[in-house]
C-alpha positions in Angstrom: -56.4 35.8 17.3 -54.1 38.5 16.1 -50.6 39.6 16.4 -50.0 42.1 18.4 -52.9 44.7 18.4 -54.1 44.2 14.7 -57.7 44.7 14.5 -59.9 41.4 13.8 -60.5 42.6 10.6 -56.4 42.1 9.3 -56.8 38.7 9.0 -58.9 36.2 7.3 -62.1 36.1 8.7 -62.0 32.7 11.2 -58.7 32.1 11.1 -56.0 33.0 13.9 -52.7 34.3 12.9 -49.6 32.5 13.8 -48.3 34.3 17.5 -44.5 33.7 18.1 -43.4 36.6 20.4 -40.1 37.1 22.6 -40.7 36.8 26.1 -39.4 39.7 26.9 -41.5 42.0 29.2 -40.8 45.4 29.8 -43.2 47.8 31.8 -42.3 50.2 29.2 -44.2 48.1 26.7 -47.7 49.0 26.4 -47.7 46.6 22.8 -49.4 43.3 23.7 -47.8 40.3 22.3 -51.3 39.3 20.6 -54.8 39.7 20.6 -57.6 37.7 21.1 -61.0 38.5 19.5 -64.5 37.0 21.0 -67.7 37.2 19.2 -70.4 35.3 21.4 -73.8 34.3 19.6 -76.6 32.1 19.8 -80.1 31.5 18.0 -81.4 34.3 18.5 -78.3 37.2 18.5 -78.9 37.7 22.0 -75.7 36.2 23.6 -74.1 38.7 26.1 -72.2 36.6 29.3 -69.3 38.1 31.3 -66.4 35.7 30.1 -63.4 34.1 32.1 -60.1 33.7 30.9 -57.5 31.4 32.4 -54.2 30.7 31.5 -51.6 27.5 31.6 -48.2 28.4 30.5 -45.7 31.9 30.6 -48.4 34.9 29.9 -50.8 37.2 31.4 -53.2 38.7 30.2 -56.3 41.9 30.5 -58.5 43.7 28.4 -56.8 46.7 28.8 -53.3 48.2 27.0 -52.9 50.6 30.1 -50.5 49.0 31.4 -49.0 45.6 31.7 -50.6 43.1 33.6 -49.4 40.6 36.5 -52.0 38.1 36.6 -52.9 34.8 34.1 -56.8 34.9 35.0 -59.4 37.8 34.6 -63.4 38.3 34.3 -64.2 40.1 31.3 -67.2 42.2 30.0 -68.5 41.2 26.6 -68.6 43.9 23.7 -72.0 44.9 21.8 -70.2 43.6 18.5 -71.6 39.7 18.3 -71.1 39.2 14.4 -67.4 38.0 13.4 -67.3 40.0 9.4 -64.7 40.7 7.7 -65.0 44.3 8.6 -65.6 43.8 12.4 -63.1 45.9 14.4 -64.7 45.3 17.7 -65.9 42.4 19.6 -65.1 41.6 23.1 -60.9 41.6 23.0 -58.5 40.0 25.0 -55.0 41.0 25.4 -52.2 38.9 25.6 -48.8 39.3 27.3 -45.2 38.1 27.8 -43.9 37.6 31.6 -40.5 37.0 31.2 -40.5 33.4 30.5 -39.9 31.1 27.4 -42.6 28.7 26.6 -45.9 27.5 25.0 -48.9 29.6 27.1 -52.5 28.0 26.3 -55.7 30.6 26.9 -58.8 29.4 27.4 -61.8 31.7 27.3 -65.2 30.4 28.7 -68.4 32.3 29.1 -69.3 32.7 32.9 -71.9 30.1 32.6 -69.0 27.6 31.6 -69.6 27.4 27.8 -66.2 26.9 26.1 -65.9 29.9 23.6 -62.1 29.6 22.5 -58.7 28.0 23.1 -55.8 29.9 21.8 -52.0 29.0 21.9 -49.2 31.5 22.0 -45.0 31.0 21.6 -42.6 32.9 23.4 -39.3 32.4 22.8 -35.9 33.0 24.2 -31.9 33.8 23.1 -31.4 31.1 20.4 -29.4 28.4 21.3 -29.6 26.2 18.3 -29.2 26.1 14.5 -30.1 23.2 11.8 -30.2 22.5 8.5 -34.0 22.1 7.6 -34.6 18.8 6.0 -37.9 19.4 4.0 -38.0 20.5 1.5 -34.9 19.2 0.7 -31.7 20.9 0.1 -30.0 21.8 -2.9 -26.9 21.6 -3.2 -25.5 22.3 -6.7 -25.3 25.7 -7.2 -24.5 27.0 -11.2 -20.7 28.5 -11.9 -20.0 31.5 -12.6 -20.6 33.9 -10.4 -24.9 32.7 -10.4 -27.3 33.0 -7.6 -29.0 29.8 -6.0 -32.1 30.9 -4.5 -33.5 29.2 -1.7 -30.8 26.6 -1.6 -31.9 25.2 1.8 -33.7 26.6 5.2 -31.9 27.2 8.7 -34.4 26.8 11.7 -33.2 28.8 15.0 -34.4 27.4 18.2 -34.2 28.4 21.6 -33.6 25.9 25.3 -37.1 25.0 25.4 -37.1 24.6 21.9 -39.1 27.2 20.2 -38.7 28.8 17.4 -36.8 32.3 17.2 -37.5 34.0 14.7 -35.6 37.9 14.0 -32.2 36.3 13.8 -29.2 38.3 11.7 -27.6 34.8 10.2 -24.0 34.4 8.2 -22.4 32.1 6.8 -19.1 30.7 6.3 -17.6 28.8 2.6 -14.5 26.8 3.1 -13.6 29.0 0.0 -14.5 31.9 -1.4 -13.4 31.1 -5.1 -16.2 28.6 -5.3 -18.9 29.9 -3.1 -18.5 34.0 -3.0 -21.1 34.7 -0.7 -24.6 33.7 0.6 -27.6 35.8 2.1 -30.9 34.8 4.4 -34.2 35.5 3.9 -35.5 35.6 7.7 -39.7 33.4 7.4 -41.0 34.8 10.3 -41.3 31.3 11.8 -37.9 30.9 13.7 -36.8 29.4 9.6 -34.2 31.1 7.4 -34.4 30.5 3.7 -30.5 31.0 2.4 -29.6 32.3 -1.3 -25.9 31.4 -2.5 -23.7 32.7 -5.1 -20.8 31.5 -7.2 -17.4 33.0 -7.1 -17.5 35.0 -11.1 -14.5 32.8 -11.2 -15.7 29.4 -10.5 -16.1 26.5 -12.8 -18.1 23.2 -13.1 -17.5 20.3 -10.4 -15.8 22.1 -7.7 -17.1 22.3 -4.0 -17.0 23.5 -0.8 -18.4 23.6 2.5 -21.1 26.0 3.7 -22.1 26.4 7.5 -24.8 29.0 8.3 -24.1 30.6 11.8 -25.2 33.4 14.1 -23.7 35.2 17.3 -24.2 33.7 20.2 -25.9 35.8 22.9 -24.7 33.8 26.0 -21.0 34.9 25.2 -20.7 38.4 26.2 -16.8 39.0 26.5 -15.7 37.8 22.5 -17.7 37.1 19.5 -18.6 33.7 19.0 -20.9 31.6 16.9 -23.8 29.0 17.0 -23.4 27.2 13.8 -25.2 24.8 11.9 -23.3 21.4 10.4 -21.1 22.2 7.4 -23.1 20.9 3.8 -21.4 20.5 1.0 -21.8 22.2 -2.3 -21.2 21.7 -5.7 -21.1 24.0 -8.7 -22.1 23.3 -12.1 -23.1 24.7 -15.2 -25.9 24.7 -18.0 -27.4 21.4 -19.6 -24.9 21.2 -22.6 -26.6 17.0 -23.6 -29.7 15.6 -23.3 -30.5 12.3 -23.7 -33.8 10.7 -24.5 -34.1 6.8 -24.3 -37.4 5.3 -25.7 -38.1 1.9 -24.9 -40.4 -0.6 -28.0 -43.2 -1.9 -26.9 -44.4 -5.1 -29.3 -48.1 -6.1 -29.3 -49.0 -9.5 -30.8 -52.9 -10.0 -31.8 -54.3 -13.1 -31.8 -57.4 -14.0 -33.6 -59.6 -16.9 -32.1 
């Protein structure tokens, strides 16, 4: 499976890239949210069944990008192409769509005779709701004085109601003062995570702190501007290694001779 309509051959050969799409469906749209590649073989290179494809959860999908389809179930022809190479553009491919609806959408592809040839999983998501201070790997929260960059100081996840991820977030964030923490910036994953860079005021000096909370507009207030935030963490800023101290610890050995 590809994203979008990226030929088989974009990807590592056998492995399905990662589909989290917004379910947002326009008509307009003729760009399928992913794309599902079937190579059917057997013993003897001969395999060539009519497939089924059914669906459990918000998408539709066809085998055609001529328009957007209304239905979660089809019967489709299989391709010529039957060998999955690295170069292999072809093969029999399945389109997959967005209805509207937030949510996990299983599709499972079966040859007419009932052989199981594929189960594929796509996320759509919806407005965030949520933000969170990612856990692992862990955060780190002293950044050096001075006016230096932390990079990668901790991840936010975004999440929608249903809880999936949302990725394609603008994030900000807020320090409880400026003279310690100057600013901060997000590198958006791709995977509903945002990895967040902080920098030092110029001014700043070892041991002070203050309080960072990453935020983003939210989308269900439509008459102000107002924020989803994360919980405040606290940083601390410090400066270069001036000591190091080395303990060594004796070991005695007594040999006995018997």
């Amino acid at each position: 499976m590809r994203t979008g309509t990226d030929t088989y051959a974009s990807g590592t050969a056998s492995t399905d890239s990662a589909v989290v799409a917004s379910k947002t469906a326009l008509s307009t749209d003729l760009t399928p949210e992913a794309t599902i590649y079937v190579f059917q073989r057997n013993a003897t290179n001969t395999a060539d069944e009519s497939m089924t494809v059914t669906v459990d959860g918000p998408a539709y999908v066809s085998t055609s990008t001529a328009a957007r389809p209304v239905t979660s179930y089809i019967t489709a022809a299989h391709e010529t192409d039957r060998s999955p190479s690295a170069s292999a553009t072809t093969g029999s491919r399945i389109y997959v769509w967005a209805t509207g609806t937030a949510g996990k959408a299983t599709i499972t592809v079966k040859s007419i005779s009932g052989q199981l040839l594929g189960t594929k999983t796509v996320y759509f998501y919806g407005a965030v709701t949520t933000l969170a201070n990612a856990t692992d790997p862990k955060p780190k929260t002293i950044v050096r004085s001075g006016g230096k960059t932390l990079t990668g100081a901790w991840d936010i996840s975004a999440t929608d109601a249903a809880g999936q991820p949302r990725p394609g977030l603008t994030l900000s964030c807020v320090s409880s003062n400026t003279l310690v923490i100057a600013s901060c910036a997000f590198t958006d994953n791709s995977d509903g995570t945002y990895s967040m860079d902080l920098t030092s005021a110029s001014g700043s000096t070892s041991g002070q702190t203050a309080t960072i909370t990453a935020r983003v507009v939210d989308p269900a207030v439509t008459t102000s501007t107002a924020y989803i935030t994360a919980p405040a963490v606290t940083v601390t800023t410090g400066s270069s290694v001036n000591t190091v101290t080395i303990t060594t610890i004796k070991h005695h050995m007594q040999l006995v001779n018997k």
